[in-house]
C-alpha positions in Angstrom: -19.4 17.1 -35.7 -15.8 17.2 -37.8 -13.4 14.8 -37.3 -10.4 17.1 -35.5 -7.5 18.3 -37.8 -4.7 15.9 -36.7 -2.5 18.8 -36.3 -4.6 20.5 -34.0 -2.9 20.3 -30.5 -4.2 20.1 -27.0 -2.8 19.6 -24.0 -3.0 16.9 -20.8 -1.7 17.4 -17.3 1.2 15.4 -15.7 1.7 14.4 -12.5 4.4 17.2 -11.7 1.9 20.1 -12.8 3.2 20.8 -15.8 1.5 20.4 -19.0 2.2 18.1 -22.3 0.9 19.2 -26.0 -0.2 16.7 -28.0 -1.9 16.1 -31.1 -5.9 16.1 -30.8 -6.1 12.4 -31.8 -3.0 11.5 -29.2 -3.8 8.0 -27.0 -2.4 7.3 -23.8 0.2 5.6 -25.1 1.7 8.4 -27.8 1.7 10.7 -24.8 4.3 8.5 -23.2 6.4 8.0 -26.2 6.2 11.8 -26.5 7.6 12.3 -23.1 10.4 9.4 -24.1 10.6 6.7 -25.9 11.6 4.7 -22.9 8.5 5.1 -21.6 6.3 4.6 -24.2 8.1 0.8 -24.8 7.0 0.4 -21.0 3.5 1.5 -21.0 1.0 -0.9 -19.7 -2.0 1.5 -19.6 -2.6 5.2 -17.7 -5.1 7.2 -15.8 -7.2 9.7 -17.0 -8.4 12.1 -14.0 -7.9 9.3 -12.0 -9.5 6.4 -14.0 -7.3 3.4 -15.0 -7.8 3.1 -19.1 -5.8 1.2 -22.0 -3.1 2.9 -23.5 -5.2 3.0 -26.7 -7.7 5.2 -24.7 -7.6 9.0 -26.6 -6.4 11.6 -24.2 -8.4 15.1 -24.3 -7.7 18.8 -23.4 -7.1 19.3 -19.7 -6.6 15.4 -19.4 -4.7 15.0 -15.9 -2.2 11.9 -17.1 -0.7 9.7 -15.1 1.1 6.7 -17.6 1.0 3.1 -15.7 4.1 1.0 -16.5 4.9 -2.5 -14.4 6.8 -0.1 -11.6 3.8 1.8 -11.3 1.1 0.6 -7.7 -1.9 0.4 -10.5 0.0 -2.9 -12.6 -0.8 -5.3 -10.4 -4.3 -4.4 -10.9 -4.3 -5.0 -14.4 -2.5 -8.0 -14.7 -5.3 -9.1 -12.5 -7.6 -8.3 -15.0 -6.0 -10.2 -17.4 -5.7 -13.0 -14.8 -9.8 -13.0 -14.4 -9.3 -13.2 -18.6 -7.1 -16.3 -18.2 -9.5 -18.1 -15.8 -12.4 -17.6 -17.8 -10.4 -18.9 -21.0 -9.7 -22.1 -18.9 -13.4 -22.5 -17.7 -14.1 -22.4 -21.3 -11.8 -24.6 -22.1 -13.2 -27.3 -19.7 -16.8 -26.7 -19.7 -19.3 -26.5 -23.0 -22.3 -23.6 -22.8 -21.0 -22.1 -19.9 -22.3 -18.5 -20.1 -19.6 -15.6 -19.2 -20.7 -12.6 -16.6 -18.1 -10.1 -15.5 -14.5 -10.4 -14.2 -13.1 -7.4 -12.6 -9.4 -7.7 -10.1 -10.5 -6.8 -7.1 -8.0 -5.6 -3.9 -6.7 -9.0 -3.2 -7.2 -10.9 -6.3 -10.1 -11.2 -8.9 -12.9 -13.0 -9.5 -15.3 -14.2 -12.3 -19.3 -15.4 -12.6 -20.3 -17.7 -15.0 -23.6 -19.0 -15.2 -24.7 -22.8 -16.2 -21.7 -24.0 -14.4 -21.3 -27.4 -11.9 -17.9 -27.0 -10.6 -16.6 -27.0 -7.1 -13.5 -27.0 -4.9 -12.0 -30.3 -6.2 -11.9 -28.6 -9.5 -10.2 -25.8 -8.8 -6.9 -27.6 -9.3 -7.6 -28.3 -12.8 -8.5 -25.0 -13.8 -5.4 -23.5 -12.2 -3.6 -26.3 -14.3 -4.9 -25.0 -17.2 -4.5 -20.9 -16.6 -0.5 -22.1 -16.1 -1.0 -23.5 -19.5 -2.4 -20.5 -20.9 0.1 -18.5 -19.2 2.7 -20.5 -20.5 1.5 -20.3 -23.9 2.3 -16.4 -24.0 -0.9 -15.5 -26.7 -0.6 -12.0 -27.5 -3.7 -10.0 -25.5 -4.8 -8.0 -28.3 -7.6 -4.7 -28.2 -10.0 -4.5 -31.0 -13.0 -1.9 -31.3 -15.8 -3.1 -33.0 -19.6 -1.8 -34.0 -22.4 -2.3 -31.4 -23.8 -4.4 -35.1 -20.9 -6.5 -35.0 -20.6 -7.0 -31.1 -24.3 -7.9 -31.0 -23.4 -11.0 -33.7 -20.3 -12.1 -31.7 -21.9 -12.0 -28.1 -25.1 -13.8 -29.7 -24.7 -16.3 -27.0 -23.7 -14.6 -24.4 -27.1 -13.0 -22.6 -25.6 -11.3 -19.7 -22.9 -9.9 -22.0 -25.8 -8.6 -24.3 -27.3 -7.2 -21.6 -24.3 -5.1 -20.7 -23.8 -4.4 -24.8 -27.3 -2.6 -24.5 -25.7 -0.1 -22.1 -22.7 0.4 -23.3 -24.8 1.6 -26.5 -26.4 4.2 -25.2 -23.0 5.8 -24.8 -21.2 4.7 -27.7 -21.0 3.9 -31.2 -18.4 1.4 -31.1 -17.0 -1.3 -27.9 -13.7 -3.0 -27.4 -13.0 -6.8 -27.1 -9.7 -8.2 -25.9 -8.9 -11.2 -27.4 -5.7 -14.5 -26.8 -5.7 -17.1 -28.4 -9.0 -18.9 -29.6 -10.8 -16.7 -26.6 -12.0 -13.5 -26.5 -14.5 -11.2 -24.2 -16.3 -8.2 -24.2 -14.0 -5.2 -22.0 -13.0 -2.2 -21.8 -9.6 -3.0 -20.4 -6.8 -2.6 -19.4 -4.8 -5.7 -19.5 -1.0 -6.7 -20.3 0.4 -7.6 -23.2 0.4 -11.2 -23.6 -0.4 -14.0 -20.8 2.9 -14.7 -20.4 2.9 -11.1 -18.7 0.8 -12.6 -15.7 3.0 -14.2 -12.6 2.2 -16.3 -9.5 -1.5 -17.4 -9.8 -3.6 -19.6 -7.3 -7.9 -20.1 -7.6 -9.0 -19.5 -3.9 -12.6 -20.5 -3.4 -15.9 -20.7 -5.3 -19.2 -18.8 -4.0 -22.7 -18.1 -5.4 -23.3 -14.2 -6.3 -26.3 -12.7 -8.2 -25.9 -11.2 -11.2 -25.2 -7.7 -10.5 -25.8 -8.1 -7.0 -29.6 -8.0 -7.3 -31.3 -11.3 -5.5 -34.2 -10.9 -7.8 -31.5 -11.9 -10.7 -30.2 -15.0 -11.7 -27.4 -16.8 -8.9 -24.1 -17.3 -10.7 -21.2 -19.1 -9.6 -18.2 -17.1 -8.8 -14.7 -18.1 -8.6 -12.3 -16.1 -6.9 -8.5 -16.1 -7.3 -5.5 -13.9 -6.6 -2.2 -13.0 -8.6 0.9 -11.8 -7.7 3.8 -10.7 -9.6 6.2 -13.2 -8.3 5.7 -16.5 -5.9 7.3 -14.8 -3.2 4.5 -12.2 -2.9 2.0 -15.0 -3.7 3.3 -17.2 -0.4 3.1 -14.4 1.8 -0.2 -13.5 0.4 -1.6 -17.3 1.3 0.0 -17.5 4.7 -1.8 -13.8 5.7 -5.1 -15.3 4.3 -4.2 -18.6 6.5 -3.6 -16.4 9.5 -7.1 -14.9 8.5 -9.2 -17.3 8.6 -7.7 -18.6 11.7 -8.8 -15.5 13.3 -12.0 -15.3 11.5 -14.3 -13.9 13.8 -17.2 -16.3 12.7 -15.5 -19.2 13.8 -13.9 -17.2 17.3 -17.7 -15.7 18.1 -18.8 -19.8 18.1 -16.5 -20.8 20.2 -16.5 -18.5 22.8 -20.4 -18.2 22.4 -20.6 -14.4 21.3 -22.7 -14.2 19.0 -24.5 -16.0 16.6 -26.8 -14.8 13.2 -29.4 -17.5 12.6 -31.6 -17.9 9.9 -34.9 -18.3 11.8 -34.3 -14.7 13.4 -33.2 -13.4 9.9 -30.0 -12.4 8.1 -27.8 -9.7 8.9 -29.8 -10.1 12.8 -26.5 -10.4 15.3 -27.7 -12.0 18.7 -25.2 -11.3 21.6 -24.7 -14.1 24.0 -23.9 -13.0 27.7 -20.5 -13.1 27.2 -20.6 -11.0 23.5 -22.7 -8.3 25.1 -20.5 -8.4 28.2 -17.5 -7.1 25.7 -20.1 -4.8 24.0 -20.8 -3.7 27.7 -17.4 -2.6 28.1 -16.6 -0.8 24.9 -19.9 1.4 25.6 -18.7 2.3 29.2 -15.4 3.1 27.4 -17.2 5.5 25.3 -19.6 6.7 28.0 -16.6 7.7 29.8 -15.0 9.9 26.9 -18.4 11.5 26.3 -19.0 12.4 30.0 -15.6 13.8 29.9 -16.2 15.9 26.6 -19.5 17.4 28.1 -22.0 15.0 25.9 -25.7 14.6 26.7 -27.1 11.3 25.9 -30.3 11.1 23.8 -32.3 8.0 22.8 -34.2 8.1 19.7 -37.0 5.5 18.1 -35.9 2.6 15.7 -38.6 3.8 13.3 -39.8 7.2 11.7 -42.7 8.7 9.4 -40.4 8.9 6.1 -41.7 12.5 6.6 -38.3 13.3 8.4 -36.6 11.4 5.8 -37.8 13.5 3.4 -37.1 16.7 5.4 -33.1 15.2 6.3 -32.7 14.5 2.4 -32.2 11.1 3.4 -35.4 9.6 1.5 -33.9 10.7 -1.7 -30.5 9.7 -1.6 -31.0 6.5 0.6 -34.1 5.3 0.0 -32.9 2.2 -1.9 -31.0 1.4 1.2 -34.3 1.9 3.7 -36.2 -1.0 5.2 -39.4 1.1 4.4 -43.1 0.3 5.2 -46.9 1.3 5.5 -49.1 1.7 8.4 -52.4 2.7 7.8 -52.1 6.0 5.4 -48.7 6.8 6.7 -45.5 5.4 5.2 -42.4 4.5 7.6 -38.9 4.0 7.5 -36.2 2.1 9.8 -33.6 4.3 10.8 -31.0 4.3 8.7 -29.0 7.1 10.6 -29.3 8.7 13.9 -29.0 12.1 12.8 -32.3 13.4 12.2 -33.6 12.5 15.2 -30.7 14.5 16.9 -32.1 17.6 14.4 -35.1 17.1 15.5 -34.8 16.9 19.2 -32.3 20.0 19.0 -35.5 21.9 17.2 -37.8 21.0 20.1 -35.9 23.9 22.0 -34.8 27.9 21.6 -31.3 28.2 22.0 -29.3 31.4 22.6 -25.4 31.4 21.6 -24.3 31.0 24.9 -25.5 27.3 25.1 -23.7 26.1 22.1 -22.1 23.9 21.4 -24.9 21.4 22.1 -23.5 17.7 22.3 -25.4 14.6 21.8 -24.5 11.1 22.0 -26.4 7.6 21.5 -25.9 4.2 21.3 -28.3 4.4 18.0 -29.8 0.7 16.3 -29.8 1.2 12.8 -30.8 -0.5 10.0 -29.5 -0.7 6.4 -31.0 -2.6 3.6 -27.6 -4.6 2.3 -27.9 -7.2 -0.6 -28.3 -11.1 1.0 -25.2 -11.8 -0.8 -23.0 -8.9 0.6 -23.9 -9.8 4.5 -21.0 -11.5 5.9 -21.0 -12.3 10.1 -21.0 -8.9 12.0 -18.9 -6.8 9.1 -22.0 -6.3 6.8 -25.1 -6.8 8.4 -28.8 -5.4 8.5 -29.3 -4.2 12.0 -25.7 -2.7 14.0 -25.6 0.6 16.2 -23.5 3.3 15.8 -21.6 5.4 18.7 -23.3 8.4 17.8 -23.0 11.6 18.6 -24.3 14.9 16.9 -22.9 18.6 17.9 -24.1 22.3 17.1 -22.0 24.2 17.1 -21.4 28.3 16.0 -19.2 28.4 12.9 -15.7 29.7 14.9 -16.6 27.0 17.6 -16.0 24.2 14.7 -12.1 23.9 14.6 -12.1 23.3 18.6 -14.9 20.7 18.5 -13.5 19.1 15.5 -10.4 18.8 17.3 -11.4 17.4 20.5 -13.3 14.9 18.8 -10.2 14.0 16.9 -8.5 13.7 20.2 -11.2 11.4 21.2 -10.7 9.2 18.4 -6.9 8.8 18.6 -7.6 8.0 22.3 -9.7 5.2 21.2 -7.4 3.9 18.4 -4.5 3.9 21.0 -6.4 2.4 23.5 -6.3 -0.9 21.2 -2.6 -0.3 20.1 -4.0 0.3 16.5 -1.9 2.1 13.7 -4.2 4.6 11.9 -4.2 6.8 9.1 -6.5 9.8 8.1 -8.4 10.8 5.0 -10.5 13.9 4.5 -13.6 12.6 1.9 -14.9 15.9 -0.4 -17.8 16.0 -2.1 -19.5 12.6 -4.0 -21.5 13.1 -6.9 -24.9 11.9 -4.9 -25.6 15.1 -2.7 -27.3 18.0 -1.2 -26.6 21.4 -0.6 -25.0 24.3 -2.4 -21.1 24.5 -3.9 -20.6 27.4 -1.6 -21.6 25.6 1.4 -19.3 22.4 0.5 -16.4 24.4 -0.4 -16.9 26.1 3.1 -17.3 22.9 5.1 -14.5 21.1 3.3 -12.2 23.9 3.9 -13.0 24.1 7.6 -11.5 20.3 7.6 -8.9 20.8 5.8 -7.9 23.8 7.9 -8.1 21.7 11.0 -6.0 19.0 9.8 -3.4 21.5 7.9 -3.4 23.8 11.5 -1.8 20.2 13.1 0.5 19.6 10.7 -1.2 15.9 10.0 -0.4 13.5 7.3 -3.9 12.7 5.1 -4.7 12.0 2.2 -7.7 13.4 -0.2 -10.3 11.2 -1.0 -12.4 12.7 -3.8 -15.6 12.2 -3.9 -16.2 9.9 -0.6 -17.7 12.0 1.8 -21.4 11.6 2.8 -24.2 13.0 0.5 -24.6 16.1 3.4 -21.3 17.1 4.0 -17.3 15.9 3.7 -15.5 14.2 6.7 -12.4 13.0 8.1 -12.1 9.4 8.1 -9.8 7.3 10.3 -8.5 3.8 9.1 -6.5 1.5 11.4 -4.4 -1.6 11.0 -5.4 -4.8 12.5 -2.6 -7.5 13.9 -1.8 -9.1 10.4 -1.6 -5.7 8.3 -5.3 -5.4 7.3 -7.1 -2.0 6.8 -10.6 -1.3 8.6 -12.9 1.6 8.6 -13.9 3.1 11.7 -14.0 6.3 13.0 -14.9 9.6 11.8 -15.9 13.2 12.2 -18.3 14.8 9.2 -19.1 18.5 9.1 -22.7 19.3 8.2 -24.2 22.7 6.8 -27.6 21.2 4.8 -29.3 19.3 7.8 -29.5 22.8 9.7 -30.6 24.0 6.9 -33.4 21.6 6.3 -34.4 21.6 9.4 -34.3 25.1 10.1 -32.2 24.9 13.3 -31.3 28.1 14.6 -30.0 30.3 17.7 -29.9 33.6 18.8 -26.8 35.5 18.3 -25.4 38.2 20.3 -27.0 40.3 18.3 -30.0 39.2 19.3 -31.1 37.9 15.8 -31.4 34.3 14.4 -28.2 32.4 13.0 -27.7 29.2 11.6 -25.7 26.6 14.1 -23.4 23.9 11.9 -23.9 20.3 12.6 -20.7 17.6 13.5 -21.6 14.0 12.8 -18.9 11.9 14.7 -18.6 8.3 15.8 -15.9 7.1 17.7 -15.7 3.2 17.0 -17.9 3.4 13.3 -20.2 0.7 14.3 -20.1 -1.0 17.2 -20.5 -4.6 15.1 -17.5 -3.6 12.6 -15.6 -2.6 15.2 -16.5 -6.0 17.7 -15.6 -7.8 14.6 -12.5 -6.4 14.0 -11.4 -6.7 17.8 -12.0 -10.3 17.4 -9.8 -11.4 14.6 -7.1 -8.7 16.0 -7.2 -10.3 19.2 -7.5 -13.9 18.1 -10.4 -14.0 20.6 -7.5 -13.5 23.5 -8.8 -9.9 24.4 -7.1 -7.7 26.9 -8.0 -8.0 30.7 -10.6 -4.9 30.9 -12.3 -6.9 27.7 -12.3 -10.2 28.4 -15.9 -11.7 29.1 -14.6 -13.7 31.9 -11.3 -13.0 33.0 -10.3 -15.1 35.9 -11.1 -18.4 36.5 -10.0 -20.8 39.4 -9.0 -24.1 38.9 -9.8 -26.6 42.2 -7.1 -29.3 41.7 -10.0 -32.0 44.0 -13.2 -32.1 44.8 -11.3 -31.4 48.7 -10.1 -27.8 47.5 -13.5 -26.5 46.0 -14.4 -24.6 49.1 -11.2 -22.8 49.4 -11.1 -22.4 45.3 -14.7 -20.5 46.1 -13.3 -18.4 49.1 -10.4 -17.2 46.3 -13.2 -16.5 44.2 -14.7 -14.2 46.7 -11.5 -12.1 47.1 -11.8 -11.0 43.0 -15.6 -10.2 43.3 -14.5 -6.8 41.3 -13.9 -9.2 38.3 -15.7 -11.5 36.0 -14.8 -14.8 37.7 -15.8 -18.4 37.5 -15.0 -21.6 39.9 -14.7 -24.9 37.3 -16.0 -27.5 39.6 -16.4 -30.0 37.1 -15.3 -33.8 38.0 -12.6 -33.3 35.6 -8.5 -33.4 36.6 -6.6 -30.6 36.5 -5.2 -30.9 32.8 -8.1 -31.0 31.4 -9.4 -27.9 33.4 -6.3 -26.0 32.3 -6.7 -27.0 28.7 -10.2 -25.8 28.5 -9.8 -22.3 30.0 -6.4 -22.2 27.5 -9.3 -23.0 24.5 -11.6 -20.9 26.0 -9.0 -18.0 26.2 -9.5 -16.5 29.5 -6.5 -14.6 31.0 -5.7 -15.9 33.9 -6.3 -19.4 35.8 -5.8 -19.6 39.8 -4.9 -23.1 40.7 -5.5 -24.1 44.4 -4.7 -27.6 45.7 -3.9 -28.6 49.1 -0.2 -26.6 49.3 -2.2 -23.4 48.3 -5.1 -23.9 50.6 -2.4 -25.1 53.6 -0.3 -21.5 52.6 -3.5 -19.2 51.8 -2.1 -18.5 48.6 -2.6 -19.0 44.9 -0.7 -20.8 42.0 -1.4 -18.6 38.8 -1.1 -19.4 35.0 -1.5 -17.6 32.0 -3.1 -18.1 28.8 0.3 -18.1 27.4 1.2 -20.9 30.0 3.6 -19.3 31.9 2.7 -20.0 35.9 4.0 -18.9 39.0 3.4 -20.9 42.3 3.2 -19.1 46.3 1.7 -15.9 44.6 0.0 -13.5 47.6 -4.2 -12.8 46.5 -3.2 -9.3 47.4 -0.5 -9.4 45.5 -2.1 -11.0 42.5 -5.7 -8.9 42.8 -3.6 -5.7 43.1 -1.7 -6.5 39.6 -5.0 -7.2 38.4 -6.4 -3.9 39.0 -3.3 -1.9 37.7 -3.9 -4.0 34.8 -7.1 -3.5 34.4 -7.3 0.5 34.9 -4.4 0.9 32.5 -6.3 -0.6 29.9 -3.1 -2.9 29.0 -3.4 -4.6 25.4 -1.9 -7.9 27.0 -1.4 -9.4 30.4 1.7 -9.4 31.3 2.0 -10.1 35.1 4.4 -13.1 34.4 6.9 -11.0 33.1 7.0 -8.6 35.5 
């Protein structure tokens, strides 16, 4: 193929729609300066259809452009790049035949693995020494692109390097290296221009990852570390990752005995305690109620299936990696990795006629999902977690209402916890089934829904599930962090696989359309995120023990268990420990229960109750009927604190 005439023009997209002519040979970069000068001084790097790439990258006909300057949301993640660059440069700098892995930014920092490297926490302050050296230093960060010949004698002694060389060859003749001062590394960029370019740095932790997230490979030491364009930015950054950990629900699920994951029973294996399950206990009555309400039927389907309906959902050949998969006799098995097949399949088991759609479903479904050791972390990635499921068929103009009473659901659920959301409707990724005509029709239904109500959402392209698109929900927990959770998915192929069909009025066979919603996510995720947004100091209707009485002597126990008796609607406890009062208090103020009823002789002499919060406020003489009456208001109104005190 010709070399293009360098006066041959094409033309990219820009942001506003309109469209820029170039030369055929243009980079990122000369599209900027041809827009203004201005703007090509400032350029940092740019996105091509959506993909962050250095402003050396060649632009193409049809090219949607975006150019990144430091103003631009996408800088900060590539002077994190170039921060990852700078730590390595200092590992090297400290340590002799350390071997050099990948460093990518990440959403709160970066990170890098290295391999053949003893280092650990006490270190970290000497490599941060040294990246502010480097920093300081201000080398140039320059781009070169070399031969895979040439790259293959530089990265001689680099093996995981030369493994990624070997790919990067199947697509291309040549590779780029950015190099500052006596370092340099294999990347395709972008970074800034110089280190002097990166701002407020700080080495976090150091962990053990495999190579490429495979445990059959190599475990490498990774060192994460974040970057900030100022210290300002940095400081708040460390005091929300303090705040974190204090509410890390690890550490909370220990000490109030929720849960636990031990390595005898296996990784990614939650056990709930009594009082864990007593929380899960509530958020499925929650549920339960919503579906009653909404007219759903609840199903219960096994843990384990012939892959036979894996292969029919389409599930065995775009999940299969992801399947705890297995043999018994001739017949090959999978764990569930979904609940929706088994919906399909019990909805097959029957003849339906139009006038008993929709059909609604619902399950508390165990699933099971085959994560990397390495990615498992406490209840937010695990092996084994259950989903609120629940599965409707629906005619095709019955989809817009159900959609939107499931939405409906959802936001009741979200407000419920006083969470902030946002909504995303996920089209089409590159890993699916079914026909272009049936996922432009189902991702149009969605959009019409969410158009119809006039909602703010965003596009996320290429997100949805490999059987149809969705509407995602993501919520902010107490200290500003995003979660996952809820979401409603429209499905056309799983019908179709299946063959699920009705009769129509016209007394002929029609195809009913599948809705995949869950109304938490996972019950796990979910748990987890309550946890750290609670601080482990969950509302009245959730806490696993929400009253507990407080005898001040030995002498008061048997009026401190006639109290108890008058709040046998709640989840009370008598501490009749030989203890004295402080200590009694301080322990259900560490234990975080809501309330404490202290009775001593006044009390018992009066027939009333002293009562203290968990935020120490207490209020002496109080009436039980009073005090139980509050409590059921409280209760019933699903309140997201107690707040009887400040009444």
């Amino acid at each position: 193929m010709s070399e293009p005439d360098s006066q041959e023009q094409i033309a990219v997209v820009l942001p506003d729609g309109s469209e820029l002519a170039v030369d055929a040979d243009a980079t990122v970069e000369d599209c900027a300066y041809e827009i203004g000068p201005g703007l090509g001084s400032d350029t940092v790097a740019g996105k091509l259809d959506g993909d962050l790439v250095a402003k050396e990258q060649p632009v193409y006909d049809g090219a949607e452009l975006e150019i990144v300057t430091d103003g631009s949301a996408e800088y900060l993640e590539v002077m994190r790049h170039s921060a990852a660059h700078c730590l390595a440069q200092a590992v090297c700098r400290h340590y002799d035949d350390v071997d050099l892995a990948i460093g990518p930014p990440t959403d709160e920092g970066f990170y890098y693995d290295f391999d053949n490297l003893d280092v650990d926490e006490d270190d970290l302050a000497d490599l941060e020494r040294e990246m502010e050296d480097i920093i300081a230093e201000d080398y140039e960060i320059e781009r070169e692109e070399v031969s895979i010949d040439e790259a293959e004698q530089r990265l001689a002694d680099e093996p995981y390097k030369l493994e990624l060389l070997e790919e990067f060859a199947e697509e291309a003749d040549t590779v780029t290296f950015y190099s500052q001062g006596e370092w340099e590394d294999l990347c395709a960029g972008p970074h800034v221009d110089s280190t002097g370019e990166i701002g407020a740095i700080e080495l976090l932790e150091i962990a053990g990852a495999y190579w490429r997230g495979d445990e059959e490979n190599p475990m490498q030491t990774r060192i994460y570390g974040t970057a900030f364009e100022d210290e300002s930015d940095l400081e708040a950054f460390i005091e929300r990752k303090r705040e974190a950990e204090k509410r890390d629900h690890r550490r909370i699920g220990n000490e109030m005995d929720l849960f636990s994951i031990q390595d005898v029973t296996g990784p990614g294996l939650p056990l709930y305690h009594p009082p864990g399950k007593t929380i899960l206990k509530e958020l499925e009555d929650f549920v339960a109620d919503l579906n009653e309400d909404a007219g759903y039927d609840y199903v219960e389907t096994p843990h384990v299936f012939k892959t036979d309906l894996w292969h029919r959902s389409g599930h065995y050949e775009n999940y299969a990696d992801d399947m705890f998969i297995f043999d018994v006799g001739d017949d090959e098995f999978g764990l569930k990795p979904m609940n929706c097949p088994g919906h399909a399949a019990i909805f097959q088991d029957h003849s339906w006629s139009y006038r008993d759609l929709p059909i609604r479903y619902a399950e508390n479904g165990k699933v099971y999902r085959k994560e990397q050791r390495g990615e498992l972390s406490g209840l937010s990635r695990v092996w084994a977690f259950t989903i609120d499921d629940g599965h409707l068929f629906v005619k095709p103009d019955q989809i817009e209402r159900e959609v939107e009473e499931i939405m409906d659901m959802i936001v009741e659920v979200l407000e419920t916890f006083d969470l902030e959301y946002e909504m995303a409707l996920a089209t089409r990724p590159e890993k699916s089934v079914g026909s272009d005509e049936i996922w432009e029709r189902a991702e149009s239904q969605l959009e019409s829904v969410l158009e119809a109500r006039k909602l703010d959402y965003e596009v996320e392209e290429g997100d949805g599930a490999f059987y149809g698109p969705k509407i995602d929900f993501a919520f902010e927990d107490a200290i500003g962090r995003d979660w996952d959770g809820p979401t409603v998915q429209l499905d056309f192929n799983m019908p179709e696989r299946f063959d699920l069909t009705y009769v129509g009025e016209d007394n002929e066979e029609h195809r009913p359309v599948m809705i995949h919603r869950a109304l938490y996510g996972s019950y796990e995720r979910f748990f987890m995120m309550l946890i750290e947004h609670y601080e482990g100091r969950f509302p009245l209707w959730l806490a696993p023990e929400q009253i507990r009485v407080l005898p001040i002597s030995d002498d008061n126990l048997g009026y401190a268990h006639r109290v108890a008796s008058e709040f046998d609607d709640f989840r009370v406890e008598v501490d009749d420990r030989d203890s004295t009062l402080e200590r009694k208090i301080r322990a259900a103020h560490d234990d975080r229960v809501p309330y404490q009823i202290i009775v001593g002789d006044n009390e018992e002499e009066a027939g009333t109750i002293s009562v203290r919060d968990r935020f120490e406020d207490q209020e002496y003489d109080v009436e039980i009927d009073e005090f139980s009456a509050h409590l059921e208001a409280e209760r019933d109104e699903q309140r997201t604190e107690p707040d009887f005190l400040q009444d």
